[in-house]
C-alpha positions as CSV (number, residue, x, y, z in Angstrom):
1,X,65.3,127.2,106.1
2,X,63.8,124.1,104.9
3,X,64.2,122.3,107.7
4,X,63.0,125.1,109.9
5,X,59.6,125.5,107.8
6,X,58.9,121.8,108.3
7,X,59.5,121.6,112.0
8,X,56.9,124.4,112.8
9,X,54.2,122.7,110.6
10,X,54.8,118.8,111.5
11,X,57.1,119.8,114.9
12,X,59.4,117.2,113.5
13,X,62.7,117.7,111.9
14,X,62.3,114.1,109.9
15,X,61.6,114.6,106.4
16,X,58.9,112.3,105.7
17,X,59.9,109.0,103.6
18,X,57.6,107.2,101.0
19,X,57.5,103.4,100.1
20,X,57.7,104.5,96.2
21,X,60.6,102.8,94.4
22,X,62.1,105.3,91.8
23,X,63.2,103.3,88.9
24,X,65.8,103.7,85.8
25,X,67.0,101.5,83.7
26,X,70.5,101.7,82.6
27,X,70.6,101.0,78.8
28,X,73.0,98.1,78.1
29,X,75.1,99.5,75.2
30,X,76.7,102.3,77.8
31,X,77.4,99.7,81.0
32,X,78.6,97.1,78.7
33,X,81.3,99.3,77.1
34,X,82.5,100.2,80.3
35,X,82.5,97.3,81.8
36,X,84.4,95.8,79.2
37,X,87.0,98.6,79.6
38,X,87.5,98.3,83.3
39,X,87.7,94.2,82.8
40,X,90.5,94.6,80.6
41,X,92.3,97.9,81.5
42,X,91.9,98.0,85.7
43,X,93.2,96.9,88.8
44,X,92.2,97.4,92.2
45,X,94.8,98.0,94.9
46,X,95.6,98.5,98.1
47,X,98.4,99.2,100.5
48,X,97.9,96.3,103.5
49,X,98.1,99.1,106.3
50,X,99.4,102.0,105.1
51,X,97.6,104.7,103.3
52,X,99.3,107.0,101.0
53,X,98.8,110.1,100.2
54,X,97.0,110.7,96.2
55,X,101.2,112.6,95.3
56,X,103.2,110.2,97.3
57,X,101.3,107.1,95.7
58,X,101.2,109.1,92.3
59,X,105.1,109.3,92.6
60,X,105.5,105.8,93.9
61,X,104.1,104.7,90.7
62,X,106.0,106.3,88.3
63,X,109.5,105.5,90.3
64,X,108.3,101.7,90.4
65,X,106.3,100.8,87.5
66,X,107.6,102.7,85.2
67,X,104.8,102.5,82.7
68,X,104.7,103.8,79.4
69,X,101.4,104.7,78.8
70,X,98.5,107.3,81.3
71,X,97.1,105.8,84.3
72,X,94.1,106.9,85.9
73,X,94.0,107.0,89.3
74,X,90.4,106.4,91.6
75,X,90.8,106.6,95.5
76,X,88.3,104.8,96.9
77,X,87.2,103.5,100.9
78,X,89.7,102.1,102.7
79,X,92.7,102.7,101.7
80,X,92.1,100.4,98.1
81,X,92.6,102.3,94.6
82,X,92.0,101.5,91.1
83,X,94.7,101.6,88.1
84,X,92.9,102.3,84.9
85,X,96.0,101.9,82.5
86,X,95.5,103.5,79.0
87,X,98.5,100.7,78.1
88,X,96.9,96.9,77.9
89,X,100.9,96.3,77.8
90,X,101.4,98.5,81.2
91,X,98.9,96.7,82.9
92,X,99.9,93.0,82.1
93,X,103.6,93.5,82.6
94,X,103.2,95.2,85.8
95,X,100.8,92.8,87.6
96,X,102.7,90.0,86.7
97,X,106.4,91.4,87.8
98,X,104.7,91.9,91.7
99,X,105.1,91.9,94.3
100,X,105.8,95.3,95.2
101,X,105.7,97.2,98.3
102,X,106.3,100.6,99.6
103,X,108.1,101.2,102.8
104,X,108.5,97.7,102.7
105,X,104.0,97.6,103.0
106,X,102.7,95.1,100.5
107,X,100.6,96.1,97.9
108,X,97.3,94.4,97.4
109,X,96.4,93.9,93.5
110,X,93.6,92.1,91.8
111,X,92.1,92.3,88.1
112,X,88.9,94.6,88.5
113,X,85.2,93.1,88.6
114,X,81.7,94.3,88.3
115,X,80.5,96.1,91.5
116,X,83.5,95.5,93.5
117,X,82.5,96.2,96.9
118,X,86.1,96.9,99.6
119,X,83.5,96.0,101.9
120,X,83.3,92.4,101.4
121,X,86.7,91.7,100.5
122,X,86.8,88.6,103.1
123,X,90.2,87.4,101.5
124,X,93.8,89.7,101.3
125,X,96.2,87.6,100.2
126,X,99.5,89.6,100.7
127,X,103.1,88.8,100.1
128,X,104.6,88.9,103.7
129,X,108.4,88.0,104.3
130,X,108.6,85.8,107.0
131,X,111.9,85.6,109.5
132,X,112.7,82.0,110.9
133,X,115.0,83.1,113.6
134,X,117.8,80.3,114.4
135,X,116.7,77.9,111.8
136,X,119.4,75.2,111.9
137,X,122.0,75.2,109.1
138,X,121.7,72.1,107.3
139,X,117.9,73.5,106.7
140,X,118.9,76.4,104.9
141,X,118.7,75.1,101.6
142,X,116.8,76.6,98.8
143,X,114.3,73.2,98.0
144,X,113.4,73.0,101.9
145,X,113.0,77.0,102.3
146,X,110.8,76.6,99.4
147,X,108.6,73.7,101.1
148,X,108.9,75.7,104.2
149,X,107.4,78.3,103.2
150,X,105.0,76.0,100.7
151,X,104.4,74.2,103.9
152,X,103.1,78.1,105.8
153,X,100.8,79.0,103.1
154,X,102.6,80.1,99.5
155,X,106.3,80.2,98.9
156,X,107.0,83.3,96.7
157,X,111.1,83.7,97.4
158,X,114.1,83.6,99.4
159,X,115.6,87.0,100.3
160,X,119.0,87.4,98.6
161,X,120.7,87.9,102.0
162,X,119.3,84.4,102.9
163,X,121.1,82.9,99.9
164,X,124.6,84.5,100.4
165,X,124.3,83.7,104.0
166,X,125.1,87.2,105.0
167,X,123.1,87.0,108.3
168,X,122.7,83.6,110.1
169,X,120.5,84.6,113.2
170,X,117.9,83.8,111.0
171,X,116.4,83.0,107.7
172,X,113.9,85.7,105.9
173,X,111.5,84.2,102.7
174,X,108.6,85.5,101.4
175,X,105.4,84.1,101.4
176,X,101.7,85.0,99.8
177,X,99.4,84.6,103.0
178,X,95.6,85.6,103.4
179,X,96.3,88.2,106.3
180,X,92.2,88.3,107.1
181,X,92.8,84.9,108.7
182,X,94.9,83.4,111.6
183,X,98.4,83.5,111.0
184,X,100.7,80.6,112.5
185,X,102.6,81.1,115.5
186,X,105.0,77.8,114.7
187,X,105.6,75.4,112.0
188,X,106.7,72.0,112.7
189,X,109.6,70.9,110.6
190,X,109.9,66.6,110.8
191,X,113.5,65.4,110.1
192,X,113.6,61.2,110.3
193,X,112.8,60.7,113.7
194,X,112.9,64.0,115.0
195,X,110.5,67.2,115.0
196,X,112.2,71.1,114.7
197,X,109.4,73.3,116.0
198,X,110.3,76.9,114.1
199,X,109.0,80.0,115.3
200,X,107.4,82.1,112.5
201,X,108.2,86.2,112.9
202,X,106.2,87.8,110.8
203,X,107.5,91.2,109.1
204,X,105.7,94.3,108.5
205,X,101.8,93.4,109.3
206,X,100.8,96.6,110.4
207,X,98.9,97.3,113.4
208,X,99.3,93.2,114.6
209,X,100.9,92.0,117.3
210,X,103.6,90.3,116.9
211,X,103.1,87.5,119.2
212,X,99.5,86.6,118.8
213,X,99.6,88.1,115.1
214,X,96.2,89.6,115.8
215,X,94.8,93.5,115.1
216,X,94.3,96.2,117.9
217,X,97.1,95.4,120.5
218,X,100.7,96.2,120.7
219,X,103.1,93.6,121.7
220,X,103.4,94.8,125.4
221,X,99.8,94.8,125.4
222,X,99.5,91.2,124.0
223,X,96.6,89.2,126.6
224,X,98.6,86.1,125.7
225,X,102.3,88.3,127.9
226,X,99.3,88.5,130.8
227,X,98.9,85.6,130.8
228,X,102.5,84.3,131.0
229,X,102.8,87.2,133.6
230,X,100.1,85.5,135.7
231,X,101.2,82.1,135.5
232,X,105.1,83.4,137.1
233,X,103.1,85.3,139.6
234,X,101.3,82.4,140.4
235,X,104.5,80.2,140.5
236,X,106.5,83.0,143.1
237,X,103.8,82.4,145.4
């Protein structure tokens, strides 16, 4: 009705805006308690391309933390959540025994800041496990799979079927990388005089394709398979 009564005496249906600057000022005893709070009792979190539903991740929690004490769950944009743990104990043990995932989809943690924005999170540094597919033998041991994957970004482990050599079609460690950036297609392993170059299959990175590891295209869609296609076309004629 509002809207009606102002269209038939401006024959607009904008409200009218003012340059006036309402003003409050937040007293300092109430912010700094909770900020103080949230500093030491939150942490903000996020699935890397997968969102949950509020039961699933609500059950996830309880079968894989295991804490001891109430957390507080806040959904927020884009998939990220924060854990507001009533336990100072529940919150330090399980941030430090990460990395966890669900579905085998890394979960994003960080301690919780003032006026954290999911909007300008320019860096998500995931743990992502990381296949090299007919890595020689002799380079399978645990010291080089660490530099290797030192070498890619941030060693974390070596799967445990890597180190009882169940499968041998290739090697699987896991590495912390910052999935907003590039990834690498190949990493060149140097041995005396001669240079291994090892393709790098990434596991798990939602929505990415897996050959030029970048968002919104499937693998059959990939431009850089157009371009190979072009090139043998190209070559037939």
């Amino acid at each position: 009705m509002l809207g009606n009564r102002w269209q038939e005496r401006t024959g607009s249906r904008c409200l009218p805006r003012t340059q006036k600057r309402p003003g409050y000022v937040i007293p300092n005893n109430k912010l700094e308690d909770c900020r103080c709070y949230m500093r030491d009792h939150a942490l903000i979190c996020k699935f890397v391309g997968f969102w949950p539903s509020e039961k699933d991740l609500t059950r996830w929690i309880q079968q894989r933390w295991k804490p001891k004490g109430h957390i507080d769950l806040k959904l927020g944009a884009k998939g990220f959540f924060t854990a507001i743990f009533a336990s100072l104990e529940d919150k330090e043990r399980i941030f430090e025994e990460g990395p966890y995932f669900m579905n085998n989809v890394f979960l994003f943690m960080r301690h919780w800041e003032d006026r954290y924005n999911p909007d300008n999170e320019k860096s998500l540094v995931a743990a992502i496990w990381v296949r090299l597919f007919e890595l020689p033998m002799e380079f399978w041991d645990p010291d080089i799979l660490e530099g290797i994957g030192n070498s890619i970004e941030t060693f974390v482990k070596v799967a445990e079927s890597t180190k009882r050599g169940k499968y041998t079609s290739y090697a699987r460690i896991c590495v912390y990388m910052n999935i907003a950036e590039p990834l690498p297609e190949y990493i060149e392993l140097e041995y005396h005089d001669e240079i291994w170059q090892q393709p790098i299959d990434y596991e798990h990175i939602p929505f990415r394709c897996r050959r030029c590891h970048e968002y919104g295209n499937l693998f059959r869609q990939c431009p850089l398979n157009k371009e190979v296609e072009i090139t043998k076309t190209q070559d037939e004629e």
